[in-house]
DOKOL-800160 format. One line per 10 residues: their letters; for each residue x, y, z negated of N, C-alpha, C. Coordinates in nm, 4 decimals. Example, Ala and Ser with C-alpha at 12.3 -4.5 7.8 and 13.67 -1.06 7.14 Angstrom:
residues 2
AS = 1.3190 -0.5690 -0.7800 1.2300 -0.4500 -0.7800 1.3200 -0.3300 -0.7800; 1.2850 -0.2250 -0.7080 1.3670 -0.1060 -0.7140 1.2900 0.0030 -0.7870;
This chain:
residues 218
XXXXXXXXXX = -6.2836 -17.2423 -7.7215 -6.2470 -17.1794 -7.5951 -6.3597 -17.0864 -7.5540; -6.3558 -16.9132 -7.5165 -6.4240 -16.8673 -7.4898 -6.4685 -16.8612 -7.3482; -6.6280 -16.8953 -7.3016 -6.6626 -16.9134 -7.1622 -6.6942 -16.7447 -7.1148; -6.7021 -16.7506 -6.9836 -6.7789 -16.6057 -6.9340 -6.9039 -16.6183 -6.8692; -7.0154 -16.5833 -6.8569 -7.0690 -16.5846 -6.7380 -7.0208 -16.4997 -6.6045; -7.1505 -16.5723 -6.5033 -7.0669 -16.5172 -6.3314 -7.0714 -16.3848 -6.3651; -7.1506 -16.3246 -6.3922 -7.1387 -16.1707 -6.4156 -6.9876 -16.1178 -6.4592; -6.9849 -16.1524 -6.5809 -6.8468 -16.1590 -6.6265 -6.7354 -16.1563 -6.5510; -6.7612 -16.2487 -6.4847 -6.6508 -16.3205 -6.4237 -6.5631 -16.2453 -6.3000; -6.7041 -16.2061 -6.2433 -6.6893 -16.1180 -6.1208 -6.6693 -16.0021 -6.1378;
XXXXXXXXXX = -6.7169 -15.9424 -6.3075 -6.6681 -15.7947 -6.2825 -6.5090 -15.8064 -6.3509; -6.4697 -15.9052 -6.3640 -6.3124 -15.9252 -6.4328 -6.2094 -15.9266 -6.2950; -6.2407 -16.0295 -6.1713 -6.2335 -16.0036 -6.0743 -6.2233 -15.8854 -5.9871; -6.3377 -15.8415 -5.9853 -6.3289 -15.7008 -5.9184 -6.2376 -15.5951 -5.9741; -6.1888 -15.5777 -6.1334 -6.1184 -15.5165 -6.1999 -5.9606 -15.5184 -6.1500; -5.9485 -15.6775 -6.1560 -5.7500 -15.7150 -6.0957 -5.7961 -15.6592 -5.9948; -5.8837 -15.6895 -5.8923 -5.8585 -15.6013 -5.7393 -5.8139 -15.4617 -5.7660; -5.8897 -15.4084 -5.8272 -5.8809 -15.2893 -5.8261 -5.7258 -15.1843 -5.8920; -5.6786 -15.2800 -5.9976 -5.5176 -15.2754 -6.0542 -5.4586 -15.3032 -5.9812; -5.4503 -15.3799 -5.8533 -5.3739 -15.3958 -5.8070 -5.3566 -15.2957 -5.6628;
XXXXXXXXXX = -5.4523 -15.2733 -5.6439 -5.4487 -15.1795 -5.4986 -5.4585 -14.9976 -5.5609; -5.4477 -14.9965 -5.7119 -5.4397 -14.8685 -5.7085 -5.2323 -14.8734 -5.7630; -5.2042 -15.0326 -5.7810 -5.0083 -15.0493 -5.8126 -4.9683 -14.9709 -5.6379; -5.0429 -14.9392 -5.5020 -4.9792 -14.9292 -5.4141 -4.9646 -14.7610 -5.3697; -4.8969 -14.6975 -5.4714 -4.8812 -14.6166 -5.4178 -4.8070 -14.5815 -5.2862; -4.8200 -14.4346 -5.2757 -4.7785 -14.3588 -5.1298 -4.6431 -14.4131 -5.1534; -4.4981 -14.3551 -5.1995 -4.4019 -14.3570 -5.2587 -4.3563 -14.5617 -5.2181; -4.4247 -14.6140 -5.2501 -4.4321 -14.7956 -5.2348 -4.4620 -14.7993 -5.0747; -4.6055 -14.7889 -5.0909 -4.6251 -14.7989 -4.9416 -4.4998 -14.7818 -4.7849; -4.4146 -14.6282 -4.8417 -4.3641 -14.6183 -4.7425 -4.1917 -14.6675 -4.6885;
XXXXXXXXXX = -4.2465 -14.7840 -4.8097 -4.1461 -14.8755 -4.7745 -4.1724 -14.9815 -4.6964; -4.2491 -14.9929 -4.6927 -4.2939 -15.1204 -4.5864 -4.3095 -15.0925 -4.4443; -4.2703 -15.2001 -4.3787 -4.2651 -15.2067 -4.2302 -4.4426 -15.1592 -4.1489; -4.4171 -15.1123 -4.0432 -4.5789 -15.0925 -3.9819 -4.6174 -15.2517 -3.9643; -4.5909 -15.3563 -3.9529 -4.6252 -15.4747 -3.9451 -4.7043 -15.5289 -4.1020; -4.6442 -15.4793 -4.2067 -4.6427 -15.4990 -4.3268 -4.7757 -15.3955 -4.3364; -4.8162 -15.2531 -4.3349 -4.8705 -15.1788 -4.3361 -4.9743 -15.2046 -4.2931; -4.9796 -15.3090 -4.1355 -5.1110 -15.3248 -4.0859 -5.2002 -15.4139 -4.1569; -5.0604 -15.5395 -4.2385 -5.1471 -15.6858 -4.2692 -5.1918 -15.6057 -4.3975; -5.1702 -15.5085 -4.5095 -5.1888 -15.4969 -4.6500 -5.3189 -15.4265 -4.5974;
XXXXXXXXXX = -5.3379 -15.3306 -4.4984 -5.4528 -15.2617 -4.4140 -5.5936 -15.3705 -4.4322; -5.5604 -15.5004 -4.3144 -5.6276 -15.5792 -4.2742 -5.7083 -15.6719 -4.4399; -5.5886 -15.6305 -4.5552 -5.6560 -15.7439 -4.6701 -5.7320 -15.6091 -4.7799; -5.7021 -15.5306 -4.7496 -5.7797 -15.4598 -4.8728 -5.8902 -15.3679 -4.7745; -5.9182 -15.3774 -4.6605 -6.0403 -15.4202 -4.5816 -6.1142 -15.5122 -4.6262; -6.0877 -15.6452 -4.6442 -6.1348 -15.7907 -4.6422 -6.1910 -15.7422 -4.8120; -6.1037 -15.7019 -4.9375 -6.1445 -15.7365 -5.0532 -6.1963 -15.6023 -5.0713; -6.2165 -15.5374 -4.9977 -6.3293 -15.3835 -4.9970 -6.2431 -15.3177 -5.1144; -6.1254 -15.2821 -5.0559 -6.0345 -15.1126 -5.1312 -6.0377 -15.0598 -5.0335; -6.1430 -14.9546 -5.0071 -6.1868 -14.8890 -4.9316 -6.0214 -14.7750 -4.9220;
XXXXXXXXXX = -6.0139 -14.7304 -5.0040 -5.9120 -14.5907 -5.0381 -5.7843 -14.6386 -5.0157; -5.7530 -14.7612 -5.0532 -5.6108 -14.8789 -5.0062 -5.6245 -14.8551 -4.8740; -5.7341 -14.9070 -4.7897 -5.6978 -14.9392 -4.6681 -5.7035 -14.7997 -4.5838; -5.8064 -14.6866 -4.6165 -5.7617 -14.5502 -4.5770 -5.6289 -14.4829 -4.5537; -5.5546 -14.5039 -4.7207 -5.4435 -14.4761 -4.7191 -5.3562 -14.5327 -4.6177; -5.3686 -14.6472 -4.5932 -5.2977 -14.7445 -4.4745 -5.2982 -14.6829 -4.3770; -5.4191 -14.7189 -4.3532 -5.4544 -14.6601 -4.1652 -5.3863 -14.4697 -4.1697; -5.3671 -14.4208 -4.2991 -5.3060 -14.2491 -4.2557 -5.1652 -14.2698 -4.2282; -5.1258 -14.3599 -4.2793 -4.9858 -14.3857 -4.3029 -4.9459 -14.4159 -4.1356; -4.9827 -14.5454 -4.0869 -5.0273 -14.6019 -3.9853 -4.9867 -14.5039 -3.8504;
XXXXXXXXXX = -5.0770 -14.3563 -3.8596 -5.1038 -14.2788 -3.8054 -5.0014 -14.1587 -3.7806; -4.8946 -14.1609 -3.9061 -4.8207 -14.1108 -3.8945 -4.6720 -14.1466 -3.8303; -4.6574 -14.2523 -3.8397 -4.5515 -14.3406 -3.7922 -4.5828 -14.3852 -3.6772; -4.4553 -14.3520 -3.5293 -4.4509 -14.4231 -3.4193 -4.4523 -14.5492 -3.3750; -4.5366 -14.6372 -3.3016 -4.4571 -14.7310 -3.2645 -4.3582 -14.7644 -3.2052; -4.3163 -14.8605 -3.2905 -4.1429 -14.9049 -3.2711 -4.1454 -15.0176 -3.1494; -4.0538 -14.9232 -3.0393 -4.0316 -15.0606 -2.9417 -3.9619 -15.1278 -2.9313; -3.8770 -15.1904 -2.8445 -3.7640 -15.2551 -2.8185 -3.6380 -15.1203 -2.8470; -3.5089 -15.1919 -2.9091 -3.3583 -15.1110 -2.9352 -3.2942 -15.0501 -2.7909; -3.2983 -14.9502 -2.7437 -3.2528 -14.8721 -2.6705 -3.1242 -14.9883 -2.5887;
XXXXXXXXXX = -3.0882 -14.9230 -2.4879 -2.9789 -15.0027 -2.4286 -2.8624 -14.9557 -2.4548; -2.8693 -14.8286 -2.5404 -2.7478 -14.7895 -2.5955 -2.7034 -14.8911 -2.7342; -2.7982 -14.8878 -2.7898 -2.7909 -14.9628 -2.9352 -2.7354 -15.1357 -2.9070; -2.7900 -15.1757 -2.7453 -2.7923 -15.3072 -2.7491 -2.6194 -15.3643 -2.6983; -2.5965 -15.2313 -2.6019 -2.4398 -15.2229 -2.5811 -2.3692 -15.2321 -2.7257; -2.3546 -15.1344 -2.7817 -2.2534 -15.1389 -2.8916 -2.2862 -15.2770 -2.9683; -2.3894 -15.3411 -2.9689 -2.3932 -15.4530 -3.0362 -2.3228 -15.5741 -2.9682; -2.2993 -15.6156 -2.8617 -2.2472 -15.7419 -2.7885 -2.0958 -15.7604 -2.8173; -2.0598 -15.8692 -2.8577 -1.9692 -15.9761 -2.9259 -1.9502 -15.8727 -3.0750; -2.0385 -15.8496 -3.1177 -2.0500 -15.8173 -3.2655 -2.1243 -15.9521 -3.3697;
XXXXXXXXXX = -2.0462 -16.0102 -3.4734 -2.1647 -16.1168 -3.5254 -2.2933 -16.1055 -3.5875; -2.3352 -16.2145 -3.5824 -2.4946 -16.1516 -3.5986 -2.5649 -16.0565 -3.7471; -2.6580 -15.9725 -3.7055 -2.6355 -15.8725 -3.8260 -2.7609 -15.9319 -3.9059; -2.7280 -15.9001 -4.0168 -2.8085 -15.9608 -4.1302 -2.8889 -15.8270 -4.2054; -2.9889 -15.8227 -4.3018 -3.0645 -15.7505 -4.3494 -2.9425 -15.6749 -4.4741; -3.0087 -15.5540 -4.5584 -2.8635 -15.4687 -4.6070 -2.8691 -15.5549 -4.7028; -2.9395 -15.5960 -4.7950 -2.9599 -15.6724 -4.8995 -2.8706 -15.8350 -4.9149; -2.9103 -15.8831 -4.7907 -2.7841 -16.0055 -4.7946 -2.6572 -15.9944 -4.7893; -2.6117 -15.8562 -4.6826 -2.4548 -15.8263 -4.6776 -2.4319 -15.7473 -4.7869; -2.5260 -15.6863 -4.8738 -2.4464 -15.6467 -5.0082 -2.3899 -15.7922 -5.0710;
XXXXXXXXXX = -2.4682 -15.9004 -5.0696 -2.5155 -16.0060 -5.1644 -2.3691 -16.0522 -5.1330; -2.2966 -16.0706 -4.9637 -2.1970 -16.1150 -4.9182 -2.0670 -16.0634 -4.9510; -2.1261 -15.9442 -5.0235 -1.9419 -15.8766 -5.0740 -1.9845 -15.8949 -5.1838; -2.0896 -15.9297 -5.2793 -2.0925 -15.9397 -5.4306 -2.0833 -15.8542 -5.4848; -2.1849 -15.7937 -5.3946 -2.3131 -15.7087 -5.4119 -2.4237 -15.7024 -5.4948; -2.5225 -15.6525 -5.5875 -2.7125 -15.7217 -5.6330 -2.7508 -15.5575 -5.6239; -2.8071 -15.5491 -5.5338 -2.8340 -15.3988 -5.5453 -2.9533 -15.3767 -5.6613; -2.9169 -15.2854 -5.6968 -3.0340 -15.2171 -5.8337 -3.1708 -15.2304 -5.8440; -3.1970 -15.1898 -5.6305 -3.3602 -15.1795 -5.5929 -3.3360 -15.2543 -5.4850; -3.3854 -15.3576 -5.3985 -3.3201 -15.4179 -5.2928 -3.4043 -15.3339 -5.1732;
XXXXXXXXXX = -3.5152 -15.2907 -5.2417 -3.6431 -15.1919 -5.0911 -3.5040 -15.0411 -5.1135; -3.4375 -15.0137 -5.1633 -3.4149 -14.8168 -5.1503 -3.3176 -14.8619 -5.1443; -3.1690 -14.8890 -5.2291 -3.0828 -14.8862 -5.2916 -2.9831 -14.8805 -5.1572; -2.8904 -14.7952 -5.1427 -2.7779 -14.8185 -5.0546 -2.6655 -14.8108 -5.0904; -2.6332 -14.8365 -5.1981 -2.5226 -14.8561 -5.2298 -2.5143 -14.9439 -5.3735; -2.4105 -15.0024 -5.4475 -2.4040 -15.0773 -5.5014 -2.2343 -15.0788 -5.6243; -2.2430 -15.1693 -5.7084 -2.1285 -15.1630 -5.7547 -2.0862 -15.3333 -5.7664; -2.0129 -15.3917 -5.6823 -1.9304 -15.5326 -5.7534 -1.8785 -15.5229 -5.8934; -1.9251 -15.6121 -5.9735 -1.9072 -15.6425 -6.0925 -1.7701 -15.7039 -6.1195; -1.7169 -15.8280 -6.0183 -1.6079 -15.8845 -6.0381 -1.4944 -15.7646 -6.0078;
XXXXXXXXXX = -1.4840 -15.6693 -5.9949 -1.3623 -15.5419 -5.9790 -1.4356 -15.4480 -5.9981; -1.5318 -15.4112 -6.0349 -1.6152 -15.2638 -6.0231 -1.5580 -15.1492 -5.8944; -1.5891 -15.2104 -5.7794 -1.5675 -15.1652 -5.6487 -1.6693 -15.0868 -5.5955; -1.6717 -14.9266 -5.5491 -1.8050 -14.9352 -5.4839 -1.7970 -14.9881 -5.3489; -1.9614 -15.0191 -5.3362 -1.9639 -15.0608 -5.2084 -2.1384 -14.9351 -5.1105; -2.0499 -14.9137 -5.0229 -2.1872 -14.8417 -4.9635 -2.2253 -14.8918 -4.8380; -2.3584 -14.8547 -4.7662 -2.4114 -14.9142 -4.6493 -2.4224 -14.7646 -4.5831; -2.3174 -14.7048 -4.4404 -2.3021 -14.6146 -4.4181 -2.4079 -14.6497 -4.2618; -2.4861 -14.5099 -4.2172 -2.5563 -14.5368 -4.0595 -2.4611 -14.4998 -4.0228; -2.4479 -14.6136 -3.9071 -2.3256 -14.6378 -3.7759 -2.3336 -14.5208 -3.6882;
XXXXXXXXXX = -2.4550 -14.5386 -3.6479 -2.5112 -14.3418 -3.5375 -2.4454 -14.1948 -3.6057; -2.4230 -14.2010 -3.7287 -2.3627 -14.0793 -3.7780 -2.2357 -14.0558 -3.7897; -2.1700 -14.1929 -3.7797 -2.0275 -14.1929 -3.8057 -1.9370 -14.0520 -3.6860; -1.9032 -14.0163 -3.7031 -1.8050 -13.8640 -3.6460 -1.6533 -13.9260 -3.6159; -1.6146 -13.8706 -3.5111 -1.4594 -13.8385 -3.4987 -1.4287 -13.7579 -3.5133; -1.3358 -13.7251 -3.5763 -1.3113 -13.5543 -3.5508 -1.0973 -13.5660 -3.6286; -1.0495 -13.4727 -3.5138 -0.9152 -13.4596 -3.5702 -0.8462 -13.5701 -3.5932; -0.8426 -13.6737 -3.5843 -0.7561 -13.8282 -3.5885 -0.8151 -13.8844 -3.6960; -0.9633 -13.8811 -3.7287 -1.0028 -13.9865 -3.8002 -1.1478 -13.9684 -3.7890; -1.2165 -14.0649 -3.8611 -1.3782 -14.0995 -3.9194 -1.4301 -14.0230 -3.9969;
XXXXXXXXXX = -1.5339 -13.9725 -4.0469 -1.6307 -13.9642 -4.1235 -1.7770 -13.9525 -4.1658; -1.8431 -13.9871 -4.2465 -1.9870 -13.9954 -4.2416 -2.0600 -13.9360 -4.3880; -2.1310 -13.8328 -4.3557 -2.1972 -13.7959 -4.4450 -2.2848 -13.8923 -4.5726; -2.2312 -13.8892 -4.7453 -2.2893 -13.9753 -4.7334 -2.3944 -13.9372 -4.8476; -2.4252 -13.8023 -4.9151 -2.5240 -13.7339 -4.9582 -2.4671 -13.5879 -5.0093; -2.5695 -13.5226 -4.9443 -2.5586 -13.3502 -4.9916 -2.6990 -13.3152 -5.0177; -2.7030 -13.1963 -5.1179 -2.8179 -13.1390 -5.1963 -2.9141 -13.1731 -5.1233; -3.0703 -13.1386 -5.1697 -3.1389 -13.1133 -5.1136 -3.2138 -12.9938 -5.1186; -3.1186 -12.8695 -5.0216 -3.1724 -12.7451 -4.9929 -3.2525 -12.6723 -4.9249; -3.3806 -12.6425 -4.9926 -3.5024 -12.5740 -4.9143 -3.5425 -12.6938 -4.8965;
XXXXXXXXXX = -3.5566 -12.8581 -4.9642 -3.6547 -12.9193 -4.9137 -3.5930 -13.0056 -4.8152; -3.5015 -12.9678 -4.7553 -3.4452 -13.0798 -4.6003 -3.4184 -13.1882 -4.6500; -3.3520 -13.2234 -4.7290 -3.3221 -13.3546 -4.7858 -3.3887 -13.3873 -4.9023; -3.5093 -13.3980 -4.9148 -3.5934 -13.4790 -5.0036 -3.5478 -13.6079 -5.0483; -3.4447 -13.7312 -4.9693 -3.4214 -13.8339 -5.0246 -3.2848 -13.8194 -5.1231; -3.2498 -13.6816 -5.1397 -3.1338 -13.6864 -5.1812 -3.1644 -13.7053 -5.3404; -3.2654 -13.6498 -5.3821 -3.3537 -13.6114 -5.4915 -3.4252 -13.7664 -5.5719; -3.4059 -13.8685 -5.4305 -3.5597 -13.9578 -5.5319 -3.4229 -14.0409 -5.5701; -3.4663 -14.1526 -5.6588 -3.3764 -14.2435 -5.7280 -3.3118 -14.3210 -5.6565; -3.3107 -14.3148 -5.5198 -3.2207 -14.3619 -5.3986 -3.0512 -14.2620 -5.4464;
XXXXXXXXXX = -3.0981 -14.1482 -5.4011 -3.0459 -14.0382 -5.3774 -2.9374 -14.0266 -5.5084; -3.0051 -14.0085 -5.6119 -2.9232 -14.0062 -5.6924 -2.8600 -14.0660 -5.7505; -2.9147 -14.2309 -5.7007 -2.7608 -14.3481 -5.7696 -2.6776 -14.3092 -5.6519; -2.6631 -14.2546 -5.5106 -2.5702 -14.2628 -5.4094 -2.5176 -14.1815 -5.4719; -2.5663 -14.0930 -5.5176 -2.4819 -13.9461 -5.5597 -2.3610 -13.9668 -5.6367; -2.4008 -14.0697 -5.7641 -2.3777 -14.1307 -5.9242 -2.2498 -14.2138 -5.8231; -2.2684 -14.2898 -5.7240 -2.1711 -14.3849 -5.7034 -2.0400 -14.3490 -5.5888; -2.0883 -14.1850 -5.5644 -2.0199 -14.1072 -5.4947 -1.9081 -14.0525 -5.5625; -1.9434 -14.0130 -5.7156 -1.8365 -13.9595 -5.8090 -1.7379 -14.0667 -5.8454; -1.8483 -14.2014 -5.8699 -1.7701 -14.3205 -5.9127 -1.6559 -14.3522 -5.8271;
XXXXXXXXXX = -1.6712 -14.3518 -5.7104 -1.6119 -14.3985 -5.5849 -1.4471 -14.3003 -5.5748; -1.4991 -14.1828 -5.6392 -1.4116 -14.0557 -5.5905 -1.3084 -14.1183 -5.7684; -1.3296 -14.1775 -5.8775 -1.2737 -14.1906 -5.9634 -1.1920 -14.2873 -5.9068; -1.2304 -14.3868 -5.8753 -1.1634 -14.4971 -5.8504 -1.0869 -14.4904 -5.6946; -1.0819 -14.4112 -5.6333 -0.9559 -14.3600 -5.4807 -1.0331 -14.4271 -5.4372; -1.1611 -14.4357 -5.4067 -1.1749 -14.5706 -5.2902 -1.3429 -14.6205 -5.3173; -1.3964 -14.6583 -5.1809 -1.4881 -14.7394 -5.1688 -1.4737 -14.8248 -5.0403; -1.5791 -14.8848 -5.0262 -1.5921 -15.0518 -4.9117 -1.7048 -14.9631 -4.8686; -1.7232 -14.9858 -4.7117 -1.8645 -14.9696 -4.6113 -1.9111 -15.0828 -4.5349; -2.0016 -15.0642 -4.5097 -2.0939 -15.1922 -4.4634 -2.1178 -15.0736 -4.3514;
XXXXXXXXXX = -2.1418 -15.1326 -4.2297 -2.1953 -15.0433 -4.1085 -2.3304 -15.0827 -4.0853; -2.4682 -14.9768 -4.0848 -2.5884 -15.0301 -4.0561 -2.6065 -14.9672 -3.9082; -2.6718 -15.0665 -3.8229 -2.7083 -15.0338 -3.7072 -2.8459 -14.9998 -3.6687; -2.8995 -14.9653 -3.6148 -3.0740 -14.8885 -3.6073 -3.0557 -14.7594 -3.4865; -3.1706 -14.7047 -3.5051 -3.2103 -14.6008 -3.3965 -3.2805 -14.5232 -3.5403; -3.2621 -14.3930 -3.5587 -3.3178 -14.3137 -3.6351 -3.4069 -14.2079 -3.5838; -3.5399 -14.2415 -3.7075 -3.6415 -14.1334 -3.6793 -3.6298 -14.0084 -3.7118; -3.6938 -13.9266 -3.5818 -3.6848 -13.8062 -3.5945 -3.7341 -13.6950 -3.6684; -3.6551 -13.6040 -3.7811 -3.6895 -13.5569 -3.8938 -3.6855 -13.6365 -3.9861; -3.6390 -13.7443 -4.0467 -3.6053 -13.8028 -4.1659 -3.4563 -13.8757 -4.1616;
XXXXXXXXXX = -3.4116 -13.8756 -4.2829 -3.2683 -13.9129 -4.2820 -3.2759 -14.1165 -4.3022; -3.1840 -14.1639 -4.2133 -3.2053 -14.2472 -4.2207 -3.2345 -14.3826 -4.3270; -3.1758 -14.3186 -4.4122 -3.1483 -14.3632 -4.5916 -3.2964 -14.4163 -4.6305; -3.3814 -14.2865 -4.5717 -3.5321 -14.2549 -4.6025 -3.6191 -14.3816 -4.5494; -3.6245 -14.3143 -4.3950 -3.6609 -14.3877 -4.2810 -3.6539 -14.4572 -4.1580; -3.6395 -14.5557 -4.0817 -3.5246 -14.5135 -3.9433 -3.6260 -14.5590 -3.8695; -3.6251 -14.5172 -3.7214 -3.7325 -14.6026 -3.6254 -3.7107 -14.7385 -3.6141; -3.5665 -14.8051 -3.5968 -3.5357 -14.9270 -3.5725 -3.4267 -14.9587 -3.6764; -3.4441 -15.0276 -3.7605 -3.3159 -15.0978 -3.8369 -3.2444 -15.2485 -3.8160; -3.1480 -15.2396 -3.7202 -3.1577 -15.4014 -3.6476 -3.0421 -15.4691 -3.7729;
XXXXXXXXXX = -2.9851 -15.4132 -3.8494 -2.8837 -15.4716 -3.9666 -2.7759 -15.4159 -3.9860; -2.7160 -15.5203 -4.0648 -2.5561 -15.4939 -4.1134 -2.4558 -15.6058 -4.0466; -2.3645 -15.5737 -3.9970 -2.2725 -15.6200 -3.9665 -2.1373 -15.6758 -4.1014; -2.1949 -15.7770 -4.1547 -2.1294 -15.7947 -4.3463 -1.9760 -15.8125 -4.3070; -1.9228 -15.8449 -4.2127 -1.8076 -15.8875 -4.1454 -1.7043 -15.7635 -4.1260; -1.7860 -15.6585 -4.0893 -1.6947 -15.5503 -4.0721 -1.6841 -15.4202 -4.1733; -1.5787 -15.4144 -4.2640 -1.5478 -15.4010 -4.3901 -1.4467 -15.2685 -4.3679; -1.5323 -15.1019 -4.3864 -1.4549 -15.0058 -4.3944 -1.4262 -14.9366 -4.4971; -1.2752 -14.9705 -4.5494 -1.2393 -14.8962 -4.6739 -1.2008 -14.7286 -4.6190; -1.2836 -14.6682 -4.7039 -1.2516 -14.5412 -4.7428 -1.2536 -14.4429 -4.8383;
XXXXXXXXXX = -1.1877 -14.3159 -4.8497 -1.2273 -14.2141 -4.9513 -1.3142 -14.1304 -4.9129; -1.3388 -14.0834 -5.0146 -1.4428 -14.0043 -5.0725 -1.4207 -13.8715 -5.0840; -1.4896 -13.7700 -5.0299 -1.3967 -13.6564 -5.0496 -1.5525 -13.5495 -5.0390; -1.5005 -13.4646 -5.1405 -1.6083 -13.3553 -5.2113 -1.5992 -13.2398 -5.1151; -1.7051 -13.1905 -5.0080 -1.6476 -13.0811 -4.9681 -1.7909 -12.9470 -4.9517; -1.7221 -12.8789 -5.0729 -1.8394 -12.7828 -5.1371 -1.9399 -12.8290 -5.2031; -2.0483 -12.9142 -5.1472 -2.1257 -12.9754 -5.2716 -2.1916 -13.0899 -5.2064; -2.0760 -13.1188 -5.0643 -2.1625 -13.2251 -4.9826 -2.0390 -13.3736 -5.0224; -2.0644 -13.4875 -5.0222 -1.9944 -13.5513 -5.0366 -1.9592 -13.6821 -4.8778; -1.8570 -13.6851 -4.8741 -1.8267 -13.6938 -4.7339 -1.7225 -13.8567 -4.7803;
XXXXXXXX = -1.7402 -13.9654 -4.6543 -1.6746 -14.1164 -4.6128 -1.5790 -14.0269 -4.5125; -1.4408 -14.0893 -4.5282 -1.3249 -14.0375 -4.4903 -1.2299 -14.1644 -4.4049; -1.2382 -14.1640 -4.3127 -1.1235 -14.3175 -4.3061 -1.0508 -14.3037 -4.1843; -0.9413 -14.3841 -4.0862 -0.9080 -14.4708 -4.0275 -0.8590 -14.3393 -3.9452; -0.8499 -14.4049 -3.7862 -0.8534 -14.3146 -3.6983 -0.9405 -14.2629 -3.5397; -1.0471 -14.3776 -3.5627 -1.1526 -14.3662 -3.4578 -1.2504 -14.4735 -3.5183; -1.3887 -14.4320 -3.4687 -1.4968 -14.4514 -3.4755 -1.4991 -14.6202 -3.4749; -1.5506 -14.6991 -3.5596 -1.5756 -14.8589 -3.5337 -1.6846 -14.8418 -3.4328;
């Protein structure tokens, strides 16, 4: 069995620190909650990643604090059942999403159904029915999430959806931040409502792809 000395030991040590706080990129990072952001802040302080915890505190700096859900948000929520994170109400229609931090949409295996998680705040009336944007290009830059590997399985499961006449929606509820699409980022994400189940089509219009349904707004 080969021994080390402390020397050894500690610069083997200091090495995993260092693999591991350079695994956190920007791209990672800005998936995590500011709560999450502060504690990863507070530990690579403690184990001296000086450039980890920099990066933190910029991040930190850029993002508002999040207060309490508006009283608009808290209305539309009452005698609604209680909302769960997107990841469990995929799990509840038999769902496994691909990425459970990005992924908004999904495919059931037992019927190959799509299933998507549409923001409730965007949903539209217009003309005797629903609809909700549910990815278009990203031109001049405005839609950057349309582009990252979020973006383009929605895209992938947008065509799918349009093959098969049909997809399932999950309604997410939140308050969205200003200048990013919610997919991306939102100020408040309070859940999914797994209970309330909107079938619709899919419909291509010019190069934006558009949720089609019912006749007024859930």
């Amino acid at each position: 069995m080969s021994t080390y000395g402390g020397g050894d030991v500690n610069t083997m040590a200091s090495a995993f620190k260092t693999d591991r706080a350079r695994a956190w990129t920007r791209e990672r990072l800005d998936q995590l909650s500011r709560q999450e952001l502060v504690n990863l802040q507070a530990n690579a302080q403690r184990l001296g990643e000086q450039e980890l915890a920099t990066l933190c505190a910029a991040l930190l700096e850029e993002r508002p604090r999040r207060g309490a859900p508006s009283a608009a948000v808290v209305t539309r929520l009452k005698g609604r059942p209680k909302l769960m994170p997107r990841t469990r109400a995929f799990e509840a229609r038999g769902v496994w999403l691909y990425d459970p931090r990005t992924s908004w949409s999904g495919v059931r295996k037992a019927d190959g159904a799509v299933v998507m998680a549409l923001w409730q705040p965007a949903v539209k009336s217009r003309d005797g029915g629903c609809r909700c944007l549910l990815w278009a290009p990203n031109v001049g830059g405005a839609r950057p999430w349309s582009d990252s590997p979020a973006g383009r399985e929605r895209l992938e499961h947008c065509k799918l959806a349009i093959e098969r006449q049909g997809a399932e929606g999950l309604l997410v509820y939140g308050q969205p931040l200003e200048g990013r699409l919610p997919e991306d980022r939102a100020s408040t994400v309070l859940g999914i409502d797994a209970e309330t189940v909107i079938r619709f089509q899919v419909e291509l219009r010019g190069a934006e792809y558009w949720a089609c349904w019912g006749k007024k707004t859930i």
